[in-house]
C-alpha positions as CSV (number, residue, x, y, z in Angstrom):
1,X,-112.0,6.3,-8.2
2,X,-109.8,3.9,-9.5
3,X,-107.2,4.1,-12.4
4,X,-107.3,3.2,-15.9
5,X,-104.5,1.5,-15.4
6,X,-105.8,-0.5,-12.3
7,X,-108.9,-1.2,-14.6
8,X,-106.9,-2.3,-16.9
9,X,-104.9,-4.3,-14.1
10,X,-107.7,-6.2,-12.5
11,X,-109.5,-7.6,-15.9
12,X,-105.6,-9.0,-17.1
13,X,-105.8,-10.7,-13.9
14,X,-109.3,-11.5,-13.9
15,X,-108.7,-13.6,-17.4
16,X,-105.2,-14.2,-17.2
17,X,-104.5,-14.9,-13.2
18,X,-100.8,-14.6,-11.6
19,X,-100.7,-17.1,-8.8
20,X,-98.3,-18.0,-6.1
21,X,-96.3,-21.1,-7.6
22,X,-96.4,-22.5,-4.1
23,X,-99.9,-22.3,-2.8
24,X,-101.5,-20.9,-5.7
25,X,-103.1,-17.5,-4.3
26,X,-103.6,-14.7,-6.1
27,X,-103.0,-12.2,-3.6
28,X,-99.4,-11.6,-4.9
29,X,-98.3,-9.0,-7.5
30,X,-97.3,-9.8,-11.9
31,X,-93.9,-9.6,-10.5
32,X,-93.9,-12.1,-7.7
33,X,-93.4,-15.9,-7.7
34,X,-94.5,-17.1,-4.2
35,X,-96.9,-15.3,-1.8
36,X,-95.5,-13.9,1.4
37,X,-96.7,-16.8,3.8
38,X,-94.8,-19.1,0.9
39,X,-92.0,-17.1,1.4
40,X,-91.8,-17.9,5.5
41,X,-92.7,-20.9,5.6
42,X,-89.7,-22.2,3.2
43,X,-87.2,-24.9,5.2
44,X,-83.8,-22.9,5.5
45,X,-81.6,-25.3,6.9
46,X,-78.7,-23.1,7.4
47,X,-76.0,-25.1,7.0
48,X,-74.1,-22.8,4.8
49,X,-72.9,-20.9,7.8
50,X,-71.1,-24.3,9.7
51,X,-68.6,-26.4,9.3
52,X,-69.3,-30.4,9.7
53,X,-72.7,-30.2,9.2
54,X,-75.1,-33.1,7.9
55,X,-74.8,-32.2,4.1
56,X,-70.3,-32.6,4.8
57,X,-70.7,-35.5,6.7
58,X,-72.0,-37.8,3.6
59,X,-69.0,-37.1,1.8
60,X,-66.8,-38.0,4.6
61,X,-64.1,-40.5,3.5
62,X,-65.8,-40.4,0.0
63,X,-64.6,-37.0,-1.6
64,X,-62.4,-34.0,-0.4
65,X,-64.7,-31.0,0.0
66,X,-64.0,-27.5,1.1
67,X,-67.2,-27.2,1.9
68,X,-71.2,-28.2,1.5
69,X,-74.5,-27.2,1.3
70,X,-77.7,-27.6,1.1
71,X,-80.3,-24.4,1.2
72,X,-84.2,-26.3,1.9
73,X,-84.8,-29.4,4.1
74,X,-86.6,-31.4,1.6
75,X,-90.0,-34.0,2.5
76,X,-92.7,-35.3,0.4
77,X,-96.3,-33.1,0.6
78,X,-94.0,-29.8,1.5
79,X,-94.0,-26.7,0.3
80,X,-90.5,-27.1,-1.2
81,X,-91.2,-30.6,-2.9
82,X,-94.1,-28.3,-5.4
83,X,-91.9,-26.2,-6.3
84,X,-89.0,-28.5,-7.4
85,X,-92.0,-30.3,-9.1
86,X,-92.7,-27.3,-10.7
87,X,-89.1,-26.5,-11.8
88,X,-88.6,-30.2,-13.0
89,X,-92.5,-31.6,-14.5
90,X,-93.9,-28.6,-15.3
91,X,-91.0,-26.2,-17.0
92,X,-91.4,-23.7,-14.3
93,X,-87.7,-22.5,-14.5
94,X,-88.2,-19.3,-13.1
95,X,-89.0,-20.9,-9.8
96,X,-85.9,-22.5,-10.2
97,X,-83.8,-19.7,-11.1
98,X,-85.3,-17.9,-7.9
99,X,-84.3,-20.6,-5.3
100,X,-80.8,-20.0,-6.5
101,X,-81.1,-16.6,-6.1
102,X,-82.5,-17.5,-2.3
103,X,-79.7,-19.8,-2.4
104,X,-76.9,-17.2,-3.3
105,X,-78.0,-15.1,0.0
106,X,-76.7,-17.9,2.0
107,X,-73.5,-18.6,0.2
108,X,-72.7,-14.7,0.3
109,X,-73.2,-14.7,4.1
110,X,-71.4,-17.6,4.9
111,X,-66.9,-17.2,4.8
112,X,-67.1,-20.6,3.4
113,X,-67.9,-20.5,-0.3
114,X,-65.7,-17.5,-0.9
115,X,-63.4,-17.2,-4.3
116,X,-65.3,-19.8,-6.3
117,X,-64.3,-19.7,-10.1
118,X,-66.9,-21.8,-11.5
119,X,-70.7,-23.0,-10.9
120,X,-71.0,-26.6,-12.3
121,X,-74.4,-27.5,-13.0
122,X,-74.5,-31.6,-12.3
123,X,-75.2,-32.8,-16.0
124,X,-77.6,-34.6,-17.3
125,X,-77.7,-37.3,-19.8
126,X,-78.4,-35.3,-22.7
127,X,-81.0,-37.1,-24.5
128,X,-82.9,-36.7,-21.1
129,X,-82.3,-32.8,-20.9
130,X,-83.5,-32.8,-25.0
131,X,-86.7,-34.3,-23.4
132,X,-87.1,-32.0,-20.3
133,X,-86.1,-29.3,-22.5
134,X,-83.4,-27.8,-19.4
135,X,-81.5,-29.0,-17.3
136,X,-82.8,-27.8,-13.9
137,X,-79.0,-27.8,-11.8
138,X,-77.9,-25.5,-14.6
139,X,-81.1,-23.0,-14.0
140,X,-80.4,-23.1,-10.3
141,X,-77.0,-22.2,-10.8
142,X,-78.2,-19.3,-13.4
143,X,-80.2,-17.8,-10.7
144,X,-76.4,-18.6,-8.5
145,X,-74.8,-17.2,-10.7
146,X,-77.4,-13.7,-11.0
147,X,-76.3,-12.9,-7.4
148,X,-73.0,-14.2,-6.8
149,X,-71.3,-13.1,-10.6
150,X,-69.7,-16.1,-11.0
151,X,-69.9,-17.8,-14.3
152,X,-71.4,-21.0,-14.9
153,X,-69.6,-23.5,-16.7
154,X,-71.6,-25.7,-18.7
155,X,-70.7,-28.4,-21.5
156,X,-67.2,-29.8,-20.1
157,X,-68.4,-31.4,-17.4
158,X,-70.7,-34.4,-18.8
159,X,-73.1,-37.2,-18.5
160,X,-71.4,-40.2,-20.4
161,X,-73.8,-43.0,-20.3
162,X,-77.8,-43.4,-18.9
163,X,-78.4,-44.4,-15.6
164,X,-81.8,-45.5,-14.4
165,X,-83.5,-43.5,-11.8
166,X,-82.1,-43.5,-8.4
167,X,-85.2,-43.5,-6.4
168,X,-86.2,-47.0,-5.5
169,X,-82.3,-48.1,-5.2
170,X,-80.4,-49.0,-2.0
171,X,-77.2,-47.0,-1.3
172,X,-74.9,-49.3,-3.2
173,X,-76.9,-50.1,-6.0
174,X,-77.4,-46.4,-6.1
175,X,-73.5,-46.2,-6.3
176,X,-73.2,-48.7,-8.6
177,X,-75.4,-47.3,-11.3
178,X,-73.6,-43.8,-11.7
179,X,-70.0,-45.3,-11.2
180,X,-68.5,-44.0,-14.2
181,X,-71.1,-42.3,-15.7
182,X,-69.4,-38.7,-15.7
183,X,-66.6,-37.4,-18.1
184,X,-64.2,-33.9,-17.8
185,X,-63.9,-32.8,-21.2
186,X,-60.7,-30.8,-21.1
187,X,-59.3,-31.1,-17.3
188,X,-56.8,-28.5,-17.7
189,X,-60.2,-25.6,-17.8
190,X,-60.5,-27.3,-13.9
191,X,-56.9,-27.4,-13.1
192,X,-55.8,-24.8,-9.7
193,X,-59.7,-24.0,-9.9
194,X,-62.4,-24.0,-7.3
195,X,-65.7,-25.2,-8.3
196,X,-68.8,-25.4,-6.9
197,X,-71.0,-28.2,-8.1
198,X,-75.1,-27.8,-8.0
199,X,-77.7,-30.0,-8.0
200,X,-81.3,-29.8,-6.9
201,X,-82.1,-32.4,-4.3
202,X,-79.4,-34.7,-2.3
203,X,-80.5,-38.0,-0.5
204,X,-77.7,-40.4,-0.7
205,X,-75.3,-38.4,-2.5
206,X,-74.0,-40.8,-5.2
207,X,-74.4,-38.9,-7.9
208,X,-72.6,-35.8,-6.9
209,X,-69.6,-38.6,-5.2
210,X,-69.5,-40.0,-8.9
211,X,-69.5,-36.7,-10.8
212,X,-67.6,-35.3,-7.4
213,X,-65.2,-37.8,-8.0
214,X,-64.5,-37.3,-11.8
215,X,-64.0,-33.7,-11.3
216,X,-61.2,-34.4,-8.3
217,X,-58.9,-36.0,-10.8
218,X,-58.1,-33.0,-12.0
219,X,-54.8,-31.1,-10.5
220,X,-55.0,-28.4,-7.8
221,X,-59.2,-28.2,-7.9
222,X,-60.7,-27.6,-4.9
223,X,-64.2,-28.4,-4.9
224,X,-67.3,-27.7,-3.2
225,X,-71.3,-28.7,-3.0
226,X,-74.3,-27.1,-2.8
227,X,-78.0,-28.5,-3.5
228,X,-81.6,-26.9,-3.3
229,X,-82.7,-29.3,-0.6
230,X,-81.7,-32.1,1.0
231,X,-84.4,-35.3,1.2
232,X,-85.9,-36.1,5.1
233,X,-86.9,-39.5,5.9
């Protein structure tokens, strides 16, 4: 016989439906955000764990790293490009926050992201967060932060002037419209520190080289990358 409670259960559901933010099922539980099969058939690339690897050898010659990542292989009609849609289009941050959480895993397994002081969500230009609402780096790195206990460090690391989308530029022009486009409020918070800077999806890396760049003024920081996925031709 089933349970009031299970009664009660199944007509929420029935009029108010919990669905997997990847595939949209139902067969998951009020607590869940993706469905099991979501859940194993997400890209890992596991580059956390190795030195040199693809996400490093952009910034070769560009920036000094101590390290990079990048958690998802990233491709258009994928699993993992719905659910960055649904973090950035549709206000969906607890997807977000969960990915850096899925993302923490592999920085706590890995010896190379070890004594960070600060997560440094890549800003944005503010009247572009005031429209979003968020800005979806710094819920990544709250969900980061949720596992790993490091603080995030929010507001003196900013977005000085707009920059049109990336998307449909070449790799210099893509350079070329965020050259100078971030400001360190107060350096000396940065100075003998070691950051780790966080975006959501890497294809060029120009951005995170500009903001990268304005950050490695500062005296003594060491600094490190990670990202939620990395773009695939």
């Amino acid at each position: 016989m089933p349970t009031l409670q299970s009664i009660i259960f199944d007509t929420l559901h029935l009029f108010y439906p919990h669905t997997c933010s990847g595939c949209g099922s139902d067969l998951l539980n009020d607590k869940q955000l993706l469905c099991l099969q979501c859940i194993n058939q997400l890209p890992h690339t596991n580059f956390a764990q190795h030195a040199n690897n693809p996400i490093e050898k952009i910034f070769w010659g560009r920036i000094p790293l101590v390290a990079a990542h990048s958690e998802f292989y990233f491709a258009k009609e994928t699993l993992i490009q719905r659910l960055i849609h649904q973090l950035k289009y549709k206000g969906n941050q607890d997807i977000g926050y969960f990915l850096g959480e899925l993302m923490a895993k592999s920085l706590l397994n890995s010896n190379r992201f070890k004594n960070i002081d600060y997560l440094v969500p890549l800003p944005l230009y503010p009247e572009k967060e005031r429209k979003r609402g968020f800005n979806q780096a710094a819920v990544i790195c709250n969900g980061i932060s949720a596992s790993m206990h490091i603080p995030v460090m929010a507001g003196n690391v900013i977005r000085q002037r707009y920059t049109e989308t990336q998307t449909k530029k070449h790799r210099r022009e893509r350079w070329e419209n965020v050259a100078d486009s971030f400001l360190v409020k107060d350096p000396t918070i940065l100075c003998n520190k070691n950051l780790l800077l966080v975006d959501d999806v890497i294809t060029t890396g120009a951005t995170l080289e500009a903001c990268g760049h304005s950050i490695a003024q500062t005296a003594n920081v060491q600094l490190s990358l990670a990202t939620l996925s990395m773009a695939t031709k």
